[in-house]
N, C-alpha and C positions, 0 to 999 in steps of 0.2 A: 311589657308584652302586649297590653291591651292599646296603647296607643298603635303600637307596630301595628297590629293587627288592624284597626282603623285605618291607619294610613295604606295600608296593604287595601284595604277593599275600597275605599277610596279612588284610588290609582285604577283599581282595576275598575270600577265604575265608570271613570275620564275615558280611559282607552276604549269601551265599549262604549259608551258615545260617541268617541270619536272613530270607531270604525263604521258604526250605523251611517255618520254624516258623509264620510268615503265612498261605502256602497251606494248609498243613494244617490248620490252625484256620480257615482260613474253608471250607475243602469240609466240615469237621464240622460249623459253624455253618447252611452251606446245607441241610444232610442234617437236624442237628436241627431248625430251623424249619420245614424241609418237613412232618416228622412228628408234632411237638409243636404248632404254633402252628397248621398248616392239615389236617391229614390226621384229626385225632384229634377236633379239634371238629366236621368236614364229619362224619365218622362219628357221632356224638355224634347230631350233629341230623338226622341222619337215621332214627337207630335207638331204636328206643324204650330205655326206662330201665334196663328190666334186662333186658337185649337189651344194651345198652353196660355195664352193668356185667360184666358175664359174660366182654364180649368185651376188656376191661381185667385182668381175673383171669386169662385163658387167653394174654394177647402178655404179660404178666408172667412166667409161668413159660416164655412160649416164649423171652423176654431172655435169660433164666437158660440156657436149653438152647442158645442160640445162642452164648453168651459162655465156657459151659464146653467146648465142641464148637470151633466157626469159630473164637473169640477163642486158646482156649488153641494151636488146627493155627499160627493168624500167627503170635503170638509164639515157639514153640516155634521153626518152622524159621528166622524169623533170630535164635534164639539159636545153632541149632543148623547152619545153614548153611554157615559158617565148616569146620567140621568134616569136612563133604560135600566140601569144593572141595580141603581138602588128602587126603583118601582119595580123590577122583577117582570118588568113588561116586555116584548118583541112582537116587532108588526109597523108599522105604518110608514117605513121605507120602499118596501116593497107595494105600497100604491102609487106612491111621488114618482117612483121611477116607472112606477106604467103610463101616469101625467104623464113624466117626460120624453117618453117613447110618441106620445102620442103628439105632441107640440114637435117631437122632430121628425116627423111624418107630413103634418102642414109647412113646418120650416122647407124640406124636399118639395114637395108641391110648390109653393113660392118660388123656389127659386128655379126646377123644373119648367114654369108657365115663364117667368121673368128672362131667363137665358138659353128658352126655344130647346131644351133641353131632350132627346131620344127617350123613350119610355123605358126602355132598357136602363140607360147611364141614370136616369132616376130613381129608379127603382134600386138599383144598386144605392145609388146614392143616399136614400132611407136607409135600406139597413144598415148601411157604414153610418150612420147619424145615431140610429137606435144602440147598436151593437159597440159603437165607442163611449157612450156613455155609459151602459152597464159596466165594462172595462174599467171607462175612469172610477167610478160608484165601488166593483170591486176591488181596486186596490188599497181602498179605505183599512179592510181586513187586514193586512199585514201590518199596515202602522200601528194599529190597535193593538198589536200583539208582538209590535216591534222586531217582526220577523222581515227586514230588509234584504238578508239575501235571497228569500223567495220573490220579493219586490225584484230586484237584480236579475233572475232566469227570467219572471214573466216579460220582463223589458227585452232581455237578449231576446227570447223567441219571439216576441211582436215583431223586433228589428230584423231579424234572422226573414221569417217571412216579407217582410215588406220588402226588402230586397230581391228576394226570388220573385214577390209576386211581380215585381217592377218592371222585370227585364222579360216577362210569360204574358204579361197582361196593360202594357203600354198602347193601345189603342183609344181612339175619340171614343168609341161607344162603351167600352171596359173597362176606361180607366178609373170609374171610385172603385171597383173591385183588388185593387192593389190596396187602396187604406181597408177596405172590408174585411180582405185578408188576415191583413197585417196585425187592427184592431181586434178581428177574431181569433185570430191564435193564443195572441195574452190573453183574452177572456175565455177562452176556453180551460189554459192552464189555471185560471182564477176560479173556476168552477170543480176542476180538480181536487186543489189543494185549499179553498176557503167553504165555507158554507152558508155565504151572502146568500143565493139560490134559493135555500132551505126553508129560509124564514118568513112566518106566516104572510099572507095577504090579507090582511087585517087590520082594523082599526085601533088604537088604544086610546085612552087615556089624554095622550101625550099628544095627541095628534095635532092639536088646532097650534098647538106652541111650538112643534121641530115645523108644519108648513107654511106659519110666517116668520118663523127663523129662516126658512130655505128659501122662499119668495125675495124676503129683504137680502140676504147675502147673493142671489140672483142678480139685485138692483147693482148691487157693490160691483160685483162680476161685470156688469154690462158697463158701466160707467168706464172701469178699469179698463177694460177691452176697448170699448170708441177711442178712449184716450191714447192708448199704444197707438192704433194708428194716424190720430191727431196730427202729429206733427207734419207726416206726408201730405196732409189734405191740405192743412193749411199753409203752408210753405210752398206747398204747389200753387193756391191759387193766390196767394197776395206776394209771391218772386214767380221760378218757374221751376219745371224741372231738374235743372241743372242746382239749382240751390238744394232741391231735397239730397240728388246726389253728393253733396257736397256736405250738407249738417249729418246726412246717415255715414257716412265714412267718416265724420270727425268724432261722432258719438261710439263708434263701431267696439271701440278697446272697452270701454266703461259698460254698453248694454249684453257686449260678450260675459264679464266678467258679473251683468245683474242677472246672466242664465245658469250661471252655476250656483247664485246665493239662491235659487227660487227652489232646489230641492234640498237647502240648507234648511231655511222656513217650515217645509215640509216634515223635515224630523223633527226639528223643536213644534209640532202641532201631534206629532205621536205620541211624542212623550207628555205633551200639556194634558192629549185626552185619557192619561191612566188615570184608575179613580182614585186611588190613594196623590195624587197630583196637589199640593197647596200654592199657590198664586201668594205673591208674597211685593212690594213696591221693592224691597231689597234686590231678589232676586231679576225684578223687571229693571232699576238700573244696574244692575251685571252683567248682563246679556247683553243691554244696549248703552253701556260704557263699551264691553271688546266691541259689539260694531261698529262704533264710530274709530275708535282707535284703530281697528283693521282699516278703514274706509281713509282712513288720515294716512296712513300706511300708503294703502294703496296709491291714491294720489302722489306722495312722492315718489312711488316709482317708475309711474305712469309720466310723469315728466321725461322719463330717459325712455323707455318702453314704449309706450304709445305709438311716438312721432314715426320713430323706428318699424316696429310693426303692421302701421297703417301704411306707410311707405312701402315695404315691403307687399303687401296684397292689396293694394289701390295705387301703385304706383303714377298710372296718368292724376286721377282727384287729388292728388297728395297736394300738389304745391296750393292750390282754392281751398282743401280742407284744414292744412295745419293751421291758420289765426284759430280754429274755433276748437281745437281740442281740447284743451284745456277746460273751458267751460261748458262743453259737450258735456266731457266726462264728467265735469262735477257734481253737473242736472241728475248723471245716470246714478249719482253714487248716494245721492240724498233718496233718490230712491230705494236704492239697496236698504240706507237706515230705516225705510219706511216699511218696508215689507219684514224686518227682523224685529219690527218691534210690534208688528201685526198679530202673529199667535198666540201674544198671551192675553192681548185682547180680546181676540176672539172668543178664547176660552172662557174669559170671565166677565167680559161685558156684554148688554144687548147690542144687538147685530144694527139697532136703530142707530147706536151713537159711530158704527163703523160709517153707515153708511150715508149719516150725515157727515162726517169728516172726507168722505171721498168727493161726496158732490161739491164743499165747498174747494177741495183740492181742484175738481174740475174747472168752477166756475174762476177761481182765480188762473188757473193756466189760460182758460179761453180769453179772457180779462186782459191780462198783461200780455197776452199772446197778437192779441187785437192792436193796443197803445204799441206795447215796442217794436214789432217787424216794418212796423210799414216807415218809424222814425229810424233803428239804426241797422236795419239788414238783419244778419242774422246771429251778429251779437245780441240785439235785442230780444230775437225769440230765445237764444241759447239763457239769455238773463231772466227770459217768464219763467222758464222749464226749472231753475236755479229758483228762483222768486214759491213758485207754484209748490216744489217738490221740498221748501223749507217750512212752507207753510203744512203740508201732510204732516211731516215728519213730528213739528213741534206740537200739533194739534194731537197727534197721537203718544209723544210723549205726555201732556196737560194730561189725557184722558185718563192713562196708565197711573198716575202718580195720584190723580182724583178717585179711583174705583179699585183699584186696589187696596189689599188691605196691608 
C-alpha cells in the first residue's frame, strides 16, 4: 500500500509538472502570435515603409532594454528569493526597479534625439519602457508560487489588448501606445492578483549582493541579446543581404522550435527558486541527459520536417536555403542544450561564472565567425554558430558537474 501510494503521488507530481510546462508555453505562444503574426503586420499595413521600418529598429532596441531591465528584476529575485525568506527581510527590489524605470527613460530620450522622434511617440515610448518592465518584474510572482495559470490569463489579456489596440492606434505618432496598452493590461492584472506593488521601498541587508547579482545577469542579458542579432549583422556585411535571407530561413525550423524550449527553462527556474529546492549534480545530468536525447530526437525528425516546412512558408529561398539546414539547425539546437542547462546554474552558482561563460561563448562565435565566412560562405559561419554553441554548452556542463553538489 505504501509503495502504491508513493507511486500514486509520484505520477501525480510528473503530471503537474508537466501541465505547468503546457501552460506556460501556450500563454508564450498566445502572447507571441498576438504580436508577431497580428500586431506587427496590422502595423505594417497601416504605416508607411519607412514609417515601419523605423518603427522595427526602435521596439528592437526597446527588447533589448526591456530584457536587460524587466527580464534580468524576474530572474534575479527568484534566484534570489530563497534568500529573502530565510533573512525574513523584503525591500530592495522595489528600488532596482525605480533604477530601472529611470535608465529606461534615458534609454527613450536616446533614442527619441537618435530617430528625430515626435514628443508625443516618445513620451509614449517611455512609459511603454517603464511599464513593460514592471510587467516583466511582475510575473516573477507567479513562478514563485507556481501559479502558471494566472501566468496564462495575464498573457491572454496583454494579447487580447495588443491586438485591439493594434488595429485603434496604428498611426506614426501612436504607435508605442499599442505595446503601452498591451504591456499595461498584463501589468495591471499583475497588480490585481500579486503583491509585487506592496512591498516596501527600502533598503536591506541584502542589498549590495541581489544588485551585483542583477548588474552581472544584466551583462549576461546584454551579451546574449547582441549575439541574437549577430548573425544578421555579420552575414550582412562580409556576403549581402540575400545570404542573411537565406541562413535565417534555413535556421528558421530549429530557432522556431528554441521559442518554445525558452518558456520551458522558465518553469524549471520556478521550481529551482522554491526554498525547500536541493541542487544536486544527479539531478543536473537528468535534465540535461532528456535534453540532449529530445535534441537528438529532434534532429532526426527535422531531417524529414524541416526541408518540408521551410518549403512550404519560404517557398522562393527554399532551393539557396536547403544545403544549410541541417547545420542551421544544429547551431539552434546546441543552443536549446544551453539554455536547459542554465537554471540550475543560476540557482546555485555566482552570476560571475554565468557570465564569464557567455562572454567567452561570444568571443569564440565572433572568432570563428570572422576565420570561417569569409573562407567557406556560409557553411563556415553555420560551422562557427555549431563551433561557438558547443563550446557554451560544454562549458556550462564542466561548471554544473564542478559546483554542484
Amino acid at each position: 500500500m505504501k509503495n502504491d501510494s508513493l507511486s500514486g503521488s509520484l505520477k501525480g507530481r510528473v503530471a503537474s509538472i508537466a501541465g505547468d510546462f503546457v501552460v506556460h508555453i501556450l500563454a508564450f505562444l498566445i502572447y507571441t502570435v498576438a504580436r508577431q503574426i497580428i500586431v506587427f503586420p496590422v502595423l505594417a499595413h497601416h504605416l508607411a515603409d519607412d514609417v515601419y521600418g523605423m518603427l522595427l529598429t526602435v521596439v528592437g532596441f526597446a527588447n533589448v532594454c526591456t530584457a536587460l531591465i524587466g527580464g534580468s528584476l524576474n530572474n534575479i529575485r527568484l534566484i534570489r528569493d530563497a534568500q529573502y525568506q530565510e533573512k525574513g527581510e523584503l525591500g530592495d527590489f522595489q528600488i532596482l526597479g525605480a533604477v530601472g524605470s529611470g535608465v529606461s527613460v534615458v534609454v527613450a530620450a536616446v533614442l527619441w534625439a537618435v530617430f528625430r522622434l515626435h514628443a508625443l511617440t516618445a513620451l509614449l515610448l517611455a512609459l511603454y519602457l517603464v511599464v513593460s518592465n514592471y510587467y516583466q518584474y511582475a510575473t516573477a510572482f507567479y513562478r514563485l508560487k507556481l501559479d502558471f495559470k494566472r501566468n496564462l490569463i495575464a498573457y491572454s489579456i496583454s494579447a487580447g489588448v495588443y491586438v485591439l489596440a493594434a488595429f485603434c492606434l496604428a498611426t506614426p505618432l501612436l504607435w508605442p501606445a499599442v505595446f503601452l496598452l498591451g504591456e499595461g493590461a498584463g501589468l495591471a492584472y499583475c497588480i490585481v492578483t500579486t503583491k509585487f506593488h506592496r512591498e516596501p521601498f527600502r533598503r536591506t541587508a541584502l542589498m549590495a549582493a541581489t544588485a551585483k547579482d542583477f548588474v552581472g545577469y544584466m551583462m549576461t542579458n546584454l551579451v546574449g541579446n547582441l549575439l541574437t542579432y549577430a548573425d544578421r549583422f555579420i552575414v550582412f556585411a562580409a556576403m549581402s543581404a540575400a545570404s542573411v535571407s537565406y541562413y535565417s530561413t534555413a535556421s528558421f525550423f530549429g530557432k522556431s522550435a528554441a521559442l518554445v524550449m525558452t518558456p520551458v527553462a522558465s518553469v524549471l527556474l520556478g521550481y529551482f527558486a522554491q526554498k525547500n529546492f536541493k541542487p544536486s549534480k544527479k539531478l543536473f545530468a537528468l535534465i540535461n541527459g532528456i535534453s540532449l536525447a529530445c535534441i537528438a530526437a529532434f534532429l532526426l525528425v527535422s531531417q524529414v520536417l524541416a526541408p518540408w516546412v521551410t518549403k512550404l512558408l519560404y517557398p522562393t529561398l527554399f532551393q539557396q536555403s536547403a544545403p544549410y539546414i541541417f547545420l542551421a539547425n544544429l547551431g539552434a539546437m546546441l543552443g536549446i542544450a544551453a539554455v536547459m542547462a542554465q537554471p540550475m546554474i543560476l540557482k546555485s552558482c555566482s552570476i560571475k561564472w554565468v557570465l564569464a561563460i557567455q562572454i567567452l561563448y561570444g568571443a569564440v562565435y565572433l572568432a570563428a565567425a570572422l576565420w570561417l565566412l569569409p573562407l567557406y560562405g556560409l557553411y563556415g559561419f553555420c560551422w562557427a554558430t555549431i563551433l561557438s554553441g558547443a563550446v557554451r554548452m560544454l562549458a556550462l556542463y564542466i561548471l554544473g558537474f564542478l559546483k554542484l553538489p
